[in-house]
C-alpha positions, 0 to 999 in steps of 0.5 A, a space after each residue: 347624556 350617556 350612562 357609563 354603567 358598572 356592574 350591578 349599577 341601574 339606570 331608567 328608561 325613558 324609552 321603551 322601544 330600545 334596541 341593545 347593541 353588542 360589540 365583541 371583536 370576535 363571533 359571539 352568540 347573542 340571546 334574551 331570556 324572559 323572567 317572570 316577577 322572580 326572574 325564572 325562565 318557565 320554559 324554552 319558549 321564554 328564550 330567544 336564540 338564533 334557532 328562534 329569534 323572535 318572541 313577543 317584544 324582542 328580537 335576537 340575530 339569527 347568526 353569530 357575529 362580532 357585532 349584534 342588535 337586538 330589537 326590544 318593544 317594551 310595549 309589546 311584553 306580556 303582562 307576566 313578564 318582568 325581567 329581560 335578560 340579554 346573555 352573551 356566549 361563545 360558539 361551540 364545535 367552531 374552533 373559536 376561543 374557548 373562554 371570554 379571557 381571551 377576546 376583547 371585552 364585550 360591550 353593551 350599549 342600550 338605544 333608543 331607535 333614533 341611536 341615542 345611547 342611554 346606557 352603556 357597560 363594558 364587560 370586564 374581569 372575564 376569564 374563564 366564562 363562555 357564557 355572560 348575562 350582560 345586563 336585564 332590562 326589569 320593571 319596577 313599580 311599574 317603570 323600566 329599568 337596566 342594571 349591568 350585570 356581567 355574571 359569567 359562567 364557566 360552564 357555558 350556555 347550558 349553566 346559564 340557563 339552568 342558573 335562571 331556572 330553565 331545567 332543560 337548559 343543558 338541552 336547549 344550550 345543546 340546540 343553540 350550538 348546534 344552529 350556529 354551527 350550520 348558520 356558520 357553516 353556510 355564512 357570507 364571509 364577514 366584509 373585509 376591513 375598510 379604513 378608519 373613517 370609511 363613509 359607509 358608516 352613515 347614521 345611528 339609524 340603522 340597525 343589524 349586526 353592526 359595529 358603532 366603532 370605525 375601525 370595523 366595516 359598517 355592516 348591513 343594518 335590519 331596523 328592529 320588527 316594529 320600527 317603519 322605514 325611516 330615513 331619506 334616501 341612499 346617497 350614492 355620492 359616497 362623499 364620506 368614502 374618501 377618507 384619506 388622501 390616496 396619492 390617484 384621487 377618485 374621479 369627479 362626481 358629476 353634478 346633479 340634476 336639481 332635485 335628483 340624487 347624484 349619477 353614481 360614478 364607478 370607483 367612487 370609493 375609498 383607496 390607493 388603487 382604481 382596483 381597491 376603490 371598486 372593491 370597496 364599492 361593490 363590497 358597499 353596494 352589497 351592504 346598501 341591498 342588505 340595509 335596503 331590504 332588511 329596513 323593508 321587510 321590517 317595516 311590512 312585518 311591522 304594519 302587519 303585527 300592528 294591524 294584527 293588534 288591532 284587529 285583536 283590540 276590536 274582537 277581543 270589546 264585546 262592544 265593538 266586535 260586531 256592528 257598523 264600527 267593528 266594520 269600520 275599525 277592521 277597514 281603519 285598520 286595514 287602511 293603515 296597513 296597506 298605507 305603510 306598506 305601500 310607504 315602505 315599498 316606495 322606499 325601497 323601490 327609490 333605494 333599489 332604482 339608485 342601486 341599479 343605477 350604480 351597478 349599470 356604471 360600475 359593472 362595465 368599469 370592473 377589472 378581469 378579477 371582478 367581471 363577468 365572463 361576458 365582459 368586454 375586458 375580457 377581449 383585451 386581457 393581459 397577464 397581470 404583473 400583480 395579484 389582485 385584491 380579488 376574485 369573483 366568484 359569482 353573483 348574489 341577489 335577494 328576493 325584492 329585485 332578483 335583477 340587481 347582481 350584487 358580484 360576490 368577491 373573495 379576497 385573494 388570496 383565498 382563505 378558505 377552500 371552495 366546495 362545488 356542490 354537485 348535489 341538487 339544492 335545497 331550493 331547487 326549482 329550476 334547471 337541469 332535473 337529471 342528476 348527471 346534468 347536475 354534477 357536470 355544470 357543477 364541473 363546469 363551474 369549478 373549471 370556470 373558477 379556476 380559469 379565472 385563478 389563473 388568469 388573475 394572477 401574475 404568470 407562473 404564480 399560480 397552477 392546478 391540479 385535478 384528482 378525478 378518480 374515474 375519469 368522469 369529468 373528462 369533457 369539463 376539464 378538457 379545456 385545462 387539459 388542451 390548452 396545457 394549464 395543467 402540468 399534468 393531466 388528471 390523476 385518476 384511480 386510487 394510485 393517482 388520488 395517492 400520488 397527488 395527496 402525498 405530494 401536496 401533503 410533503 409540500 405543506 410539511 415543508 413550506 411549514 417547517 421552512 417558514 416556522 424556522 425561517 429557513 425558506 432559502 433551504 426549501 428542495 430546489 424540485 419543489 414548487 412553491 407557486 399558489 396551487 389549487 387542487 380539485 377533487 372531483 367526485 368525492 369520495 369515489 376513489 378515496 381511502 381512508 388514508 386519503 381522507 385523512 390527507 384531504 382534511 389536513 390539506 384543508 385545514 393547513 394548505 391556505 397558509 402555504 399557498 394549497 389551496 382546496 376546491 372540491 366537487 362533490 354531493 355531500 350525500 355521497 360521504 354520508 357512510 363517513 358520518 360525522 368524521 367529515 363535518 369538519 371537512 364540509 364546515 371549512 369550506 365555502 359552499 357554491 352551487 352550479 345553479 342559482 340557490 339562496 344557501 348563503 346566510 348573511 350573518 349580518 342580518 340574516 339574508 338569506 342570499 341568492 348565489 349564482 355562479 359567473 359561467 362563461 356564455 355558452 359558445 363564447 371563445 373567451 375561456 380557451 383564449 384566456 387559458 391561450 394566453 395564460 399558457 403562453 405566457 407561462 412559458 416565456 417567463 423563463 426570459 423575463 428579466 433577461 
């Protein structure tokens, strides 16, 4: 039974391998502090945060998220450890709330591995603090115990820390920010809402920056360091999916071999539309990946701290460090290891082979919005009547089976500006070498995606703009340019970078001032009140201060308008603004024009492999799509006539 903890109130522990898992409502920075018998934390090594998230028997996300899990083997602690302190803190520098007063009350629940709840605590009575010691799980008389404690602080992380006696807590608290603004900044957006109920919330069992509660997406879980792979396989029947009745039912699932799992079936997933169920098929598919991996790669760092353990209990016996069963200990040890791993590989390749399986069905299945540039539903494209749900921009794989693309999908329509990067990526190991190569697929790339913009959204309703100050992605945007997408050509030198910011810049004021007003009808006859995209190319050539000063303000601003920001650009190039640009570069999303693994999951801590959707070389597709965009952006003064 479940202890409904109250602050400064205690409970034993049964159990000793835990995991405590935090629902916020709002991104939170989750940590544990180590104490000795007194409770003080001797030095930044007693601390685990996101910059260093595993220490001897705990494990801490390495993101800020809403919803967290931390792993604790209580086995595993040293000695002269007596007090783990789970703290709980609002990100600095990221434009959140700025006190917990204004969020959700955190809750707090202690686990066993299995889910079972032992003991939970909701936060209350928080007002100012940024900072919160939820709880601290402490041993007494030999024996493990939790007590709720909600101790907040108004001075944030840094006040926290020094209060349990780490002297540079001021500075550590410093670093801790610091990492999560950049995990942040480089973060998968958080998986979009899914109706209440959704099947992918499955079992207790898996861990990693979910939310226990159905009105949040069931995330990708990551079983704690220390626990195997457990659990049967994936089931991609998706039963549980169908939530509520939607008025076009999702098709039949066709039956199942005896003793295999069911064929997956594209669109089997909750929702009103076919569109709506593929997305939340592909968004489910991206979770079972992440799920499948983490639970891997947990279970082998697992097998090889226990196998690292033993080896330790075997040196560490006089009696048993040389000899016959020294030798026979090692082997022992090493067999287990090479069992579990094997195990967990089984596991995973079971899960891997269902997913791939899936993707085979719902890839061919998917709308112009969602496909490849190569898809076959291209060849039959039509303009749309209505805005999808979203936009693909690419593909995400991980290291464990780099043939499995996951499409990765943004809502529409797009809240956050989209940065081309034109420099060459931190884990580069392939492609072009030359740095003009480079910043011309990273111009390709963003022509890529912005035919695509305009070809999913209805005729009319959306247009592009491209700044290219000298003129040096002319070959890129020539398909744009010949096909008449652009209403008009591309603004280049510092006279027309000028021209088009103030444009876009009076057309914001406006639609603001009109919209906070409730005067939209009073909006000037000449403005254009479509969706717009602008691109820059090759910032900050071309760009005054002036100009940069507008550049940010459109960004920050023109997502809820309807401006919309995608840049093209090699950060290093900025680097004589300094940090007057860090804003700029943290709101926008980071793409690669080659495949790179830049894009943290905050759920888990993935590091995904981007790769941008680019039309086939020598395909016809893209001029005939931009054909029929045009064309029908040109009848459309006689629809409804």
């Amino acid at each position: 039974m479940t202890a409904e903890l109250v602050r400064g109130q205690n409970h034993p522990l049964s159990q000793t391998r835990l995991e405590i898992r935090i629902s916020a409502g709002h991104p939170i920075v989750a940590g544990a502090t180590l104490g000795d018998e007194r409770g003080t934390v001797r030095g930044a090594e007693w601390v685990a945060h996101p910059a260093s998230p595993q220490l001897a028997g705990v494990e801490v996300p390495k993101q800020a998220a809403a919803d967290h899990r931390i792993a604790v083997d209580l086995d595993a602690m040293p000695e002269h450890i007596h007090r783990v302190t789970v703290a709980l803190a609002l990100p600095a520098g990221v434009g959140g709330p700025a006190r917990f007063g204004a969020v959700a009350a955190p809750s707090v629940a202690v686990t066993g591995l299995d889910g079972t709840e032992i003991a939970g605590y909701t936060i209350t009575d928080l007002d100012s603090e940024s900072a919160v010691v939820a709880l601290e799980l402490y041993r007494r008389q030999g024996a493990w115990k939790v007590r709720a404690v909600g101790q907040g602080y108004a001075g944030g992380l840094a006040a926290l820390l020094q209060d349990q006696g780490l002297e540079q807590g001021a500075e550590l608290a410093e670093r801790i920010n610091e990492a999560v603004v950049r995990g942040m900044a480089r973060s998968v957006a958080q998986p979009p809402p899914r109706p209440e109920g959704d099947g992918r919330v499955r079992t207790a069992t898996t861990g990693g920056g979910t939310d226990p509660a159905p009105a949040h997406p069931q995330a990708p879980p990551q079983q704690p360091q220390g626990a195997p792979a457990t659990g049967g396989p994936v089931n991609y029947q998706h039963p549980g999916r169908r939530t509520a009745a939607p008025p076009t039912p999702p098709p039949a699932v066709p039956p199942a071999e005896p003793g295999r799992p069911a064929r997956p079936v594209a669109g089997d997933a909750s929702g009103w539309t076919m569109d709506e169920r593929l997305y939340n098929q592909v968004w489910g598919m991206f979770e079972d990946l992440a799920r499948t991996a983490a639970a891997y790669r947990s279970a082998v760092d697992f097998a090889e701290s226990r196998m690292e353990r033993e080896l330790d209990r075997v040196l560490s016996d006089p009696r048993t460090r040389v000899g016959p069963a020294a030798d026979a200990a090692r082997a022992e040890a090493r067999a287990r290891h090479t069992d579990l791993v094997e195990q967990a590989r089984a596991a995973l390749d079971r899960d891997l082979a269902q997913l791939t399986a899936e993707a085979e069905v719902v890839e061919p299945a998917l709308p112009p919005a969602y496909a490849r540039w190569d898809s076959p539903v291209w060849q039959a494209y039509q303009v749309p009547m209505e805005i999808p749900m979203a936009l693909r921009l690419g593909d995400l794989h991980l290291p464990e089976r780099t043939d499995l693309r996951i499409p990765m999908l943004v809502r529409l329509p797009l809240e956050r500006g989209l940065w081309i990067d034109a420099g060459r990526p931190g884990s580069f190991d392939g492609g072009p070498a030359d740095a003009g190569e480079l910043r011309a697929l990273a111009a390709d790339t963003a022509v890529a995606i912005a035919a695509r913009l305009l070809a999913v959204y209805p005729a009319g309703e959306f247009s592009v703009r491209v700044i290219d100050p000298a003129g040096s992605a002319a070959g890129s945007f020539a398909p744009l340019v010949g096909s008449g997408a652009l209403g008009e050509p591309p603004a280049a030198g510092a006279q027309g970078v000028s021209s088009v910011l103030a444009a876009l810049t009076r057309r914001v004021d406006l639609v603001q001032m009109a919209v906070r007003s409730g005067a939209t009808d009073a909006l000037p006859p000449d403005l254009d009140t479509a969706e717009q995209l602008l691109i820059v190319h090759d910032f900050p050539h071309g760009f005054d201060d002036r100009a940069v000063t507008q550049l940010r303000y459109l960004a920050d601003e023109g997502p809820s308008v309807g401006v919309h920001l995608m840049m093209v650009a090699d950060r290093e190039d900025a680097r004589a603004y300094g940090p007057v640009l860090d804003p700029l570069w943290r709101s926008l999303l980071r793409l690669t024009p080659v495949a790179d693994d830049h894009l943290a999951d905050p759920w888990v801590g993935h590091a995904w492999t981007y790769e941008p959707s680019m039309v086939p070389r020598g395909s016809q597709v893209l001029p005939q799509v931009l054909q029929a965009v045009v064309k029908a952006m040109r009848d459309r003064p006689s629809y409804g006539h």
